[in-house]
SEPA-804503 format. One line per 3 residues: number of its first residue (from 0); their letters; for each residue x, y, z of N, C-alpha, C. Coordinates in steps of 0.2 Angstrom, whole numbers, plus 5000, padded with zeros to 4 digits. Layout:
% residues N
NUM> A> X:Y:Z:X:Y:Z:X:Y:Z; ...
END
This chain:
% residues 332
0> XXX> 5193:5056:5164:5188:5053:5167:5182:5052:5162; 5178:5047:5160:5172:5045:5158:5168:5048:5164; 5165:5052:5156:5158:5053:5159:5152:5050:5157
3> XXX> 5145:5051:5161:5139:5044:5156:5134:5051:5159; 5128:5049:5154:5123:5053:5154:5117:5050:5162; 5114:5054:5165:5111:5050:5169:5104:5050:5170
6> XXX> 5105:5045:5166:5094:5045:5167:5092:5048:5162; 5085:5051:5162:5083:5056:5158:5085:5062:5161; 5088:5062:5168:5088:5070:5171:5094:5075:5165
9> XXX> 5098:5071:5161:5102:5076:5157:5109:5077:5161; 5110:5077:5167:5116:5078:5171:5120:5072:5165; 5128:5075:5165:5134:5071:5165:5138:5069:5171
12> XXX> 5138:5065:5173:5141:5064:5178:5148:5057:5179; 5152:5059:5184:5158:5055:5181:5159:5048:5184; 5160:5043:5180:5159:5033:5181:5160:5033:5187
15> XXX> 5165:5038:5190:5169:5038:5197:5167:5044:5201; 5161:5041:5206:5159:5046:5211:5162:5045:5217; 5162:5053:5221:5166:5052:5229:5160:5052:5236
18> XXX> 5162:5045:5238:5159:5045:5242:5161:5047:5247; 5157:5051:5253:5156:5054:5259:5154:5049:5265; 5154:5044:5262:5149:5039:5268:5154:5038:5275
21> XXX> 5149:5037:5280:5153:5035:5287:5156:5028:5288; 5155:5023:5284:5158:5018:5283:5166:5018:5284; 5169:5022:5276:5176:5024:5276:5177:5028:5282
24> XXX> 5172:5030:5283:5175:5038:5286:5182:5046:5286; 5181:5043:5280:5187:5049:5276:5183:5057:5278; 5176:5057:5276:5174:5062:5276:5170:5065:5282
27> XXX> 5170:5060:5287:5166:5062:5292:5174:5062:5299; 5179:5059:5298:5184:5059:5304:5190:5061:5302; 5191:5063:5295:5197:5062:5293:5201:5067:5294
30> XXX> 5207:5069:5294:5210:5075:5291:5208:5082:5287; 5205:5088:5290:5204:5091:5287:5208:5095:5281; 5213:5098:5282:5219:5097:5276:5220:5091:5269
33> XXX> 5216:5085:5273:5219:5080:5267:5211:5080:5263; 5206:5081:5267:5200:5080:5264:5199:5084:5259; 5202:5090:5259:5203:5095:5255:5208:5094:5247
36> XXX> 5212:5091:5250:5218:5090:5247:5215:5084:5241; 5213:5081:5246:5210:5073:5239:5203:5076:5236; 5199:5081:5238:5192:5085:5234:5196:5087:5227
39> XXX> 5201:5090:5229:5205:5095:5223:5208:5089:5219; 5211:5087:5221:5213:5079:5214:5207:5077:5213; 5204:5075:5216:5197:5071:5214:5194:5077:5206
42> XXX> 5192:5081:5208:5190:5088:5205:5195:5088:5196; 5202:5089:5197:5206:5089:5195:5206:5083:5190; 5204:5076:5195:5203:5071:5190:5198:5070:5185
45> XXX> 5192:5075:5185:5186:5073:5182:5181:5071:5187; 5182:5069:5194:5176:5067:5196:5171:5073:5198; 5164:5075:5197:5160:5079:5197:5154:5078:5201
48> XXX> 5154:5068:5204:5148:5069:5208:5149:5065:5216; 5150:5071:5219:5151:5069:5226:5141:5068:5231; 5144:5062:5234:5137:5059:5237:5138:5058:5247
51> XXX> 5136:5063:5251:5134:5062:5256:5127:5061:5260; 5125:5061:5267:5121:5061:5270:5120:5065:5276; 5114:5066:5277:5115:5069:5287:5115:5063:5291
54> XXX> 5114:5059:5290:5117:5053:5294:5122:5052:5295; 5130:5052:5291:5137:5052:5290:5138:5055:5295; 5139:5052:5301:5141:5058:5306:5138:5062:5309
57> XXX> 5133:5062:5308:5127:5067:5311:5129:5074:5308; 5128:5074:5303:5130:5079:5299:5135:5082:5299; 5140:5077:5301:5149:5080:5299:5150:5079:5292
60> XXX> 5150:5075:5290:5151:5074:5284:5148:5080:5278; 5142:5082:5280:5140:5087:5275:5143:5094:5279; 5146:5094:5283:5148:5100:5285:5155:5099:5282
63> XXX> 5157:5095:5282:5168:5096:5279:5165:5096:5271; 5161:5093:5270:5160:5092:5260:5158:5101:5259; 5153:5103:5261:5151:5110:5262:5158:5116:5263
66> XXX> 5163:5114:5268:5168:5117:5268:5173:5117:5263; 5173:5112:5260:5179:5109:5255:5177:5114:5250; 5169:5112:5248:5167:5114:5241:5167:5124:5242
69> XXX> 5166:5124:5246:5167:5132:5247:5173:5136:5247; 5178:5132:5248:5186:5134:5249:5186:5133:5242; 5186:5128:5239:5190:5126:5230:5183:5129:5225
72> XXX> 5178:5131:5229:5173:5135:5223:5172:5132:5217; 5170:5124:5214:5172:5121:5209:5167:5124:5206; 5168:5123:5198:5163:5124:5194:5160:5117:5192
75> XXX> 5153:5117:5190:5151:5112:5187:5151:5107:5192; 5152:5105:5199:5149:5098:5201:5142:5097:5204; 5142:5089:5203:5134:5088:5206:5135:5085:5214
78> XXX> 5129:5090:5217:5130:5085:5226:5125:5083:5226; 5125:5074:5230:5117:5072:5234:5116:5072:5240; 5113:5072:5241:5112:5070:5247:5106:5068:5250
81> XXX> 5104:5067:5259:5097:5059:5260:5093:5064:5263; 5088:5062:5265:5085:5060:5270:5081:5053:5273; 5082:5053:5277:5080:5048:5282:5075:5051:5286
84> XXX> 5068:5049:5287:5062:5049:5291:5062:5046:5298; 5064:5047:5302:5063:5041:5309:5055:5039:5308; 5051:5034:5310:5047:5033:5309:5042:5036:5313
87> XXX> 5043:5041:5319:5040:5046:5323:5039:5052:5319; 5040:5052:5312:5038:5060:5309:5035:5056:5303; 5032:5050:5302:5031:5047:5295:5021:5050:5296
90> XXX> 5018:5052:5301:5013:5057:5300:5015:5066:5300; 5021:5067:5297:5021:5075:5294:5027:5075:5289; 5027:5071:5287:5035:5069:5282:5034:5076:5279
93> XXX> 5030:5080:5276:5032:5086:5272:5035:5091:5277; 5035:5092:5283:5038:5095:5288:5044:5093:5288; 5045:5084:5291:5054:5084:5291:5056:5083:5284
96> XXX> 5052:5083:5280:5058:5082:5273:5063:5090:5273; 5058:5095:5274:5059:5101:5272:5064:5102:5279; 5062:5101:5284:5067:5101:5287:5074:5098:5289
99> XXX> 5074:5093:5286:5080:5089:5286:5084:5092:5281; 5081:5095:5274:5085:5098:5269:5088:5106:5269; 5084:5107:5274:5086:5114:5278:5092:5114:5279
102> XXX> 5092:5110:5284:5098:5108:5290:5105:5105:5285; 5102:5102:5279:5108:5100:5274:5111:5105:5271; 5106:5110:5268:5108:5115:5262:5112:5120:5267
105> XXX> 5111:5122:5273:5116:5125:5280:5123:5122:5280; 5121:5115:5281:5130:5111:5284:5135:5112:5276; 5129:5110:5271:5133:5109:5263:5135:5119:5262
108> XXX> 5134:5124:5263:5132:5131:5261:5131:5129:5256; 5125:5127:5251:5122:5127:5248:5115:5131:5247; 5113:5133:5241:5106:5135:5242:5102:5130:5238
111> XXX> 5104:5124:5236:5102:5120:5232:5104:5113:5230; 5103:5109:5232:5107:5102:5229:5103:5097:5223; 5109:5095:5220:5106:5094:5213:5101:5086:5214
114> XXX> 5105:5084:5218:5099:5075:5220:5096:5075:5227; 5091:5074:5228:5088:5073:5235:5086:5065:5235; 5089:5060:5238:5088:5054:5240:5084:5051:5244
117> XXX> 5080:5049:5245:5074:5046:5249:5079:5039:5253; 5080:5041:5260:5087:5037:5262:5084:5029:5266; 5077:5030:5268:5071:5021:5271:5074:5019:5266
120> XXX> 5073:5011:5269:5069:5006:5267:5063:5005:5264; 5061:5004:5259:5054:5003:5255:5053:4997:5255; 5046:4994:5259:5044:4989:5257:5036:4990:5256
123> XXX> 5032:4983:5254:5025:4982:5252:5021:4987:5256; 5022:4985:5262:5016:4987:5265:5020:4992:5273; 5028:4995:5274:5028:4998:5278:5032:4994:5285
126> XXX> 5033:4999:5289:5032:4994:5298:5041:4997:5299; 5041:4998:5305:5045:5000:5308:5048:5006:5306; 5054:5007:5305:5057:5015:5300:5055:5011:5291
129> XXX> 5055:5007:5290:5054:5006:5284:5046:5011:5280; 5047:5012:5275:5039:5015:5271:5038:5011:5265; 5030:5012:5267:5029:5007:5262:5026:5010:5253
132> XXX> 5025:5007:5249:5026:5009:5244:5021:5016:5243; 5016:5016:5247:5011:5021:5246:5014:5027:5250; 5017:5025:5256:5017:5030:5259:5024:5037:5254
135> XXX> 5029:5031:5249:5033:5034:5247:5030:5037:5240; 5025:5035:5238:5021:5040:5230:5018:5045:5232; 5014:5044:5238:5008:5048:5241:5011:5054:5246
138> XXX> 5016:5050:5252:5019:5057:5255:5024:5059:5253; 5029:5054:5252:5036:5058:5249:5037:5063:5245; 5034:5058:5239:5036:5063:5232:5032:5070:5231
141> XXX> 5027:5069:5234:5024:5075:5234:5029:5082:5237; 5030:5080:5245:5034:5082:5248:5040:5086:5246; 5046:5080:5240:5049:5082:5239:5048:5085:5229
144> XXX> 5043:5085:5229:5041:5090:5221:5040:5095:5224; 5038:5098:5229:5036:5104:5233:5043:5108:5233; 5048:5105:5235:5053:5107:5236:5058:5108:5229
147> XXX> 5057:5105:5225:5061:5103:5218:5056:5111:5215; 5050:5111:5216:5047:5118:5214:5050:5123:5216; 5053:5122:5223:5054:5130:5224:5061:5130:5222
150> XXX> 5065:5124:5218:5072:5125:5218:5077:5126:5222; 5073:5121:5226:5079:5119:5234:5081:5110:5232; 5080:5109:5230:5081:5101:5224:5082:5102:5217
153> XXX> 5086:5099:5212:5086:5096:5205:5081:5093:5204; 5083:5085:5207:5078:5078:5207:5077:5076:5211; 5072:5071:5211:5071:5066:5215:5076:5060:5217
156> XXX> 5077:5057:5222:5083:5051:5223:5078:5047:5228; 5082:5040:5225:5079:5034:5231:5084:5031:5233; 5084:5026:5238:5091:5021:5238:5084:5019:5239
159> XXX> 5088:5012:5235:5085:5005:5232:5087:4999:5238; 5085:5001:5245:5084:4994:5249:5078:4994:5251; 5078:4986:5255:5071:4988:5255:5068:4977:5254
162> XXX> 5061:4979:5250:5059:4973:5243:5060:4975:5239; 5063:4971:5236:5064:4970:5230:5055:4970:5224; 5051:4970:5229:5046:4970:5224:5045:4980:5224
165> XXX> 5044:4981:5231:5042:4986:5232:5046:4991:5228; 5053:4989:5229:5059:4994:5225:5057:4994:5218; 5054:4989:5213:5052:4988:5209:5044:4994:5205
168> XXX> 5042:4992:5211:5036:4997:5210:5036:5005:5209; 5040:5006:5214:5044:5014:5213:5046:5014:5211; 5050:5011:5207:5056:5014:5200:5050:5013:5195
171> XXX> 5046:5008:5194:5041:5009:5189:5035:5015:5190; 5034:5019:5194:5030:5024:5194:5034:5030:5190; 5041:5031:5191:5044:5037:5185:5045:5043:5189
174> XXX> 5045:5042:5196:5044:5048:5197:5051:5049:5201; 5056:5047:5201:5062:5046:5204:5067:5047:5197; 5072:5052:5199:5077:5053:5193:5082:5050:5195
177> XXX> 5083:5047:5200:5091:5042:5203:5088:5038:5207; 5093:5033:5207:5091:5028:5211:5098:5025:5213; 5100:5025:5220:5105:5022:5223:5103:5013:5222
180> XXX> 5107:5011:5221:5106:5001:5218:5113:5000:5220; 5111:4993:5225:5119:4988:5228:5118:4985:5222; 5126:4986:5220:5129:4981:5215:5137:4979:5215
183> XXX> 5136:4974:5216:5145:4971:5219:5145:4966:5214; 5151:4960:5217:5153:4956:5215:5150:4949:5219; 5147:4951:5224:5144:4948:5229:5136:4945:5228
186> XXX> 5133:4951:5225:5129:4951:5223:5128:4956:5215; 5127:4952:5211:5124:4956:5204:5117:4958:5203; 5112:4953:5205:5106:4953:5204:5103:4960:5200
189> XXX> 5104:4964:5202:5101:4971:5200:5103:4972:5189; 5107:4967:5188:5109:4965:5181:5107:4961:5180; 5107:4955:5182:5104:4947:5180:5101:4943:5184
192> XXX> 5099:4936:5181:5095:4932:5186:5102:4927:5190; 5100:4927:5195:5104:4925:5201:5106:4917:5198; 5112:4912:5201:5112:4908:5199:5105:4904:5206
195> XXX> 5102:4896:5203:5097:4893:5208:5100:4896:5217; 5095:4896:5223:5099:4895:5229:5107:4899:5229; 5105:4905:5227:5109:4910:5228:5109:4912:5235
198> XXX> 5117:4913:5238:5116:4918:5245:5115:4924:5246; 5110:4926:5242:5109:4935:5243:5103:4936:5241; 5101:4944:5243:5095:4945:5240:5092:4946:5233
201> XXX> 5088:4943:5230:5088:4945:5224:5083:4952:5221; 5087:4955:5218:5087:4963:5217:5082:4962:5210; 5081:4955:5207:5075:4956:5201:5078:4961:5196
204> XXX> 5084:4961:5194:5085:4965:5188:5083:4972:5187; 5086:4973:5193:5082:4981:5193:5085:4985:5191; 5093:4985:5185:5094:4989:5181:5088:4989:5174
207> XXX> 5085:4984:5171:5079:4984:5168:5075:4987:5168; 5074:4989:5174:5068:4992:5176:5069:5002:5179; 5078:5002:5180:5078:5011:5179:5080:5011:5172
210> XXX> 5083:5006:5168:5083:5008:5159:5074:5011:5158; 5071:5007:5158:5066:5009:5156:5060:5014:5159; 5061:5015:5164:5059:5023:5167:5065:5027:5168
213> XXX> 5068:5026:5163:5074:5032:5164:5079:5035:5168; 5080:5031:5174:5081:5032:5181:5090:5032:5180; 5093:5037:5183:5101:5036:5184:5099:5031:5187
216> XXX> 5107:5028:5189:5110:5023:5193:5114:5026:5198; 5114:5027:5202:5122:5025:5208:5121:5020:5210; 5129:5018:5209:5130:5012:5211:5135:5010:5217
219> XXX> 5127:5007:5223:5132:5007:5231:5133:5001:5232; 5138:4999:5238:5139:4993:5240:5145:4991:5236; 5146:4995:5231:5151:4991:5226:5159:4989:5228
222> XXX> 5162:4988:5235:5164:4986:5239:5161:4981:5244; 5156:4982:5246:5151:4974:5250:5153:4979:5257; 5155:4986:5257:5155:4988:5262:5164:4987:5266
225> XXX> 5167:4985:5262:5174:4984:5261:5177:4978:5261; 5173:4973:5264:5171:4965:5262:5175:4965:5257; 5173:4966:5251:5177:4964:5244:5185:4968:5243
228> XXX> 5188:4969:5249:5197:4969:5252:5197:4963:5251; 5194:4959:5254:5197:4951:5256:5201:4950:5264; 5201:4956:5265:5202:4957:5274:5199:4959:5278
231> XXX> 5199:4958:5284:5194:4960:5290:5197:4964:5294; 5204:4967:5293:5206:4975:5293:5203:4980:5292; 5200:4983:5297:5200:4991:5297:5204:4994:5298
234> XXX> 5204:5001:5294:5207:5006:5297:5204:5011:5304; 5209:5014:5306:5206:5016:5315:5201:5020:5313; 5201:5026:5304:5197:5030:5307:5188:5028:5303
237> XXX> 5189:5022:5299:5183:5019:5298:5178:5015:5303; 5172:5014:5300:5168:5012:5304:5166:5006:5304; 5162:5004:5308:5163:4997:5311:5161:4995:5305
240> XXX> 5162:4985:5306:5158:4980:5301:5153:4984:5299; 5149:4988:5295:5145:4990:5293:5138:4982:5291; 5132:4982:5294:5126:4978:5294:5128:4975:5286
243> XXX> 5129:4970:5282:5128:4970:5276:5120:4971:5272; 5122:4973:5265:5117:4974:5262:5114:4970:5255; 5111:4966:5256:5110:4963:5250:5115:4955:5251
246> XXX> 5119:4956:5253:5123:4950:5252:5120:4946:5256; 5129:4942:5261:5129:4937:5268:5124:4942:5273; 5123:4937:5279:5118:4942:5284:5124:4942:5288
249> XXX> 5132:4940:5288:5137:4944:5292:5144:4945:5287; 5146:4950:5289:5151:4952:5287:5155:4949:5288; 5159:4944:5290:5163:4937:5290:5161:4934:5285
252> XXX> 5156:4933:5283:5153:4928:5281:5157:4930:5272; 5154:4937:5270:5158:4943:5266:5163:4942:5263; 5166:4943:5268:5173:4943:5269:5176:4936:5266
255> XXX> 5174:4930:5269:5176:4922:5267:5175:4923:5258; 5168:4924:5256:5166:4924:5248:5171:4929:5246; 5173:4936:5247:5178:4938:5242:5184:4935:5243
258> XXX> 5186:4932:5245:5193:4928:5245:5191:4922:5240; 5185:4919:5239:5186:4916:5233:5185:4917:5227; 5185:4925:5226:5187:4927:5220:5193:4930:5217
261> XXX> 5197:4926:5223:5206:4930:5221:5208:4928:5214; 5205:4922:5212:5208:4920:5207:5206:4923:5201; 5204:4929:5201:5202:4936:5198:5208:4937:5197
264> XXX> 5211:4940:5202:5219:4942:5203:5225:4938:5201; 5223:4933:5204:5229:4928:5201:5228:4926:5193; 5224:4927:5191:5222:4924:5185:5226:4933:5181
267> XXX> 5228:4938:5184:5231:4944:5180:5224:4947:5177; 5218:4947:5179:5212:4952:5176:5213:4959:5182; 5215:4959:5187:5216:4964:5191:5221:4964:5196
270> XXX> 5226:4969:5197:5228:4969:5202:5226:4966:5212; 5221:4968:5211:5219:4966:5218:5212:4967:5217; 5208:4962:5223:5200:4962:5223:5195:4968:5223
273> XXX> 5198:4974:5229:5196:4981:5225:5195:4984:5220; 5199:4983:5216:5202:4985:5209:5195:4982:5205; 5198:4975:5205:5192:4971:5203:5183:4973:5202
276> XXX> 5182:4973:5209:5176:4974:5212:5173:4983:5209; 5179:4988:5208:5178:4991:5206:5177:4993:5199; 5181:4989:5195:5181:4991:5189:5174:4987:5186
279> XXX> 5172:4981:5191:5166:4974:5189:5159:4980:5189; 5160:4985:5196:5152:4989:5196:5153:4995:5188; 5158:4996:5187:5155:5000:5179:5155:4997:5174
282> XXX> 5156:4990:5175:5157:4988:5167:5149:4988:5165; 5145:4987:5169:5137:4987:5166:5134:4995:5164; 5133:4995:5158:5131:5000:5155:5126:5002:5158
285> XXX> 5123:5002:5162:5117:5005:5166:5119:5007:5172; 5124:5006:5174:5130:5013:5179:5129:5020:5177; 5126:5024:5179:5128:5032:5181:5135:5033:5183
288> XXX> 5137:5033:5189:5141:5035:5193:5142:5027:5199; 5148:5026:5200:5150:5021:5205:5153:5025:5211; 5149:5025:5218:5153:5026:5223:5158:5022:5225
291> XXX> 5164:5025:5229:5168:5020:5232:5171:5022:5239; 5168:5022:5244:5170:5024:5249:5178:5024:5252; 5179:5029:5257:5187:5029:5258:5188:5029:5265
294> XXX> 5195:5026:5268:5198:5030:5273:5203:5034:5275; 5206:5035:5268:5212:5034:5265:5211:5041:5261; 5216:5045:5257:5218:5047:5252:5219:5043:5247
297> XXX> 5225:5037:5248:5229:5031:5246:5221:5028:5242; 5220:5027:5244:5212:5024:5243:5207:5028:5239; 5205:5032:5239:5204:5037:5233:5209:5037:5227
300> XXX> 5215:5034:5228:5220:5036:5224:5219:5027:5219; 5216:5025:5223:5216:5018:5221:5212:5017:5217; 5205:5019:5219:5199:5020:5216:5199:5023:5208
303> XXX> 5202:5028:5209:5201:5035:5203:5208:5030:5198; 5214:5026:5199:5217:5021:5194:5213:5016:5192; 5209:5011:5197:5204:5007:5193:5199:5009:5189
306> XXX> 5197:5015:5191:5194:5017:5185:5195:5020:5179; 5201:5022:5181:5206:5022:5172:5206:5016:5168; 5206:5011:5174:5208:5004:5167:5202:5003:5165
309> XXX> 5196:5007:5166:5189:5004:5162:5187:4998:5165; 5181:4993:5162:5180:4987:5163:5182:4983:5165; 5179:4980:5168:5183:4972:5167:5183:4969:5160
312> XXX> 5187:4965:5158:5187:4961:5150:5180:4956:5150; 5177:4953:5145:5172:4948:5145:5176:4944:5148; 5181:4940:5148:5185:4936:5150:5185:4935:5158
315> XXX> 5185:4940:5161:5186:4940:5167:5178:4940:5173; 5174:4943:5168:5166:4942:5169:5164:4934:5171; 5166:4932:5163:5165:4925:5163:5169:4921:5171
318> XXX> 5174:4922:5170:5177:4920:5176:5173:4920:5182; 5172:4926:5183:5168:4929:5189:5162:4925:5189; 5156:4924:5185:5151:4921:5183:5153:4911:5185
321> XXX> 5157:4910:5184:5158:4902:5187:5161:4903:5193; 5164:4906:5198:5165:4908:5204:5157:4907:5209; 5153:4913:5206:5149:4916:5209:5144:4909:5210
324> XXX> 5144:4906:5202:5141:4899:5203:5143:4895:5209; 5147:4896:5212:5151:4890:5218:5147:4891:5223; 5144:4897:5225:5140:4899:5230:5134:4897:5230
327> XXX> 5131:4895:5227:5123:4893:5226:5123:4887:5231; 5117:4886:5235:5117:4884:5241:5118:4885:5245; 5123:4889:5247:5123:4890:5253:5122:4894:5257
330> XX> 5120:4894:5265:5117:4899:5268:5119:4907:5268; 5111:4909:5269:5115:4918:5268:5117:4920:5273
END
């Protein structure tokens, strides 16, 4: 397993992270025996950074990772995990930060987790659950350097939704050692400038901007939310169409655009648009770790081989990049 250095925080951490999200729901419904069973391959494989939430279930998810990790005792891996503010505690956020991580380092038995991720929305100026830039420099961070003090945190974490300006602004203040950033094949932006009349958000090259403030990368969405299957197949114990992020404003919509990128496949650069989609989010050097969400064992199994093959080839990039051009125009 490739490992990449992450950010200036010094962690090594592995190309191929395990996601815990309630999307797949592997780790919030699945099989207790099997969650165990693919921790320990994962583990075995070289993966080292597992990433969940107390939103995942309402804290199931950090209760089965919390069990898993306590039964196999691993040495050496890194856990994240969120918090999310309802916007009824966004006048005492040092109260629920500290509570919400409470209630994590419990379900995980942890006495400590190595990322704490700031789980809103961040825009300009705020409104609804979202926060706005100042509230996240002025309350958060203080909030959660309180906690990093007392070594109940590593670092600080964001996920990168939001504006695109605002997202911009907090990664340029320096105070954040990770940054969760959607990056698919649906959406690049967070690497390049979009083609004209792109259907998706434009992310403003916000890998330039955690290169340059030092910020790890995790890379979410790098399935579109499982969109980039090219089926609208679910498994029973996954979750719904999940809202998309960045891309189409519906998952149908998703769904149509990876299917015109089979020719990935047919073209022999990938086995299948998964494969694809997954090997496409590490090829950019400013990947930390790429999550991929599961339902499956099989699907973990699938994940940890396309990451063996490495990158996609420049060849297949290129490919990708006159695809993604066909899209320009049309509605998001």
């Amino acid at each position: 397993m490739q490992m990449r250095v992450f950010g200036r925080t010094g962690l090594k951490l592995s190309v191929l992270g395990f996601g815990c999200g309630a999307v797949g729901g592997f780790m919030v419904r699945g099989d207790p025996a099997e969650q165990e069973r693919t921790i320990a391959r994962a583990i075995a494989a070289g993966v080292n950074y597992f990433d969940t939430a107390v939103q995942y279930g309402g804290g199931e998810s950090e209760t089965n990772l919390g069990r898993v990790l306590q039964r196999l005792k691993p040495d050496n891996v890194v856990v994240g995990t969120k918090v999310r503010l309802p916007s009824s505690e966004f006048g005492r956020v040092t109260e629920a930060v500290r509570t919400s991580l409470e209630g994590s380092l419990k379900r995980l038995n942890l006495e400590r987790v190595d990322i704490f991720h700031l789980h809103n929305a961040i825009t300009e100026q705020g409104g609804g659950e979202a926060l706005s830039v100042r509230q996240v420099l002025d309350d958060v961070v203080p909030a959660f350097e309180r906690l990093r003090q007392q070594g109940k945190i590593g670092f600080l974490g964001m996920t990168a939704v939001g504006d695109s300006a605002a997202l911009r602004d907090v990664i340029d203040a320096g105070v954040f050692g990770s940054a969760q950033i959607v990056y698919n094949m649906l959406n690049p932006s967070a690497a390049i400038d979009l083609p004209p009349n792109y259907p998706a958000q434009d992310y403003g090259r916000l890998f330039d901007r955690t290169a340059a403030a030092g910020v790890g990368v995790v890379g979410i969405r790098v399935l579109a939310g499982g969109a980039l299957s090219g089926s609208a197949e679910r498994h029973p114990i996954a979750g719904p169409a999940p809202e998309p992020i960045g891309s189409a404003m519906s998952y149908d919509a998703d769904i149509g655009r990876a299917r015109r990128l089979i020719p990935l496949v047919e073209a022999g650069f990938a086995a299948s648009l998964t494969e694809a989609a997954t090997r496409f989010a590490l090829s950019h050097p400013a990947m930390g770790t790429v999550l991929v969400g599961m339902a499956t064992p099989q699907q973990f199994d699938d994940a940890l081989a396309a990451a063996g093959k490495g990158p996609l080839p420049q060849a297949a990039l290129d490919r990708l990049s006159e695809l993604q051009r066909g899209f320009s125009g049309e509605a998001r």
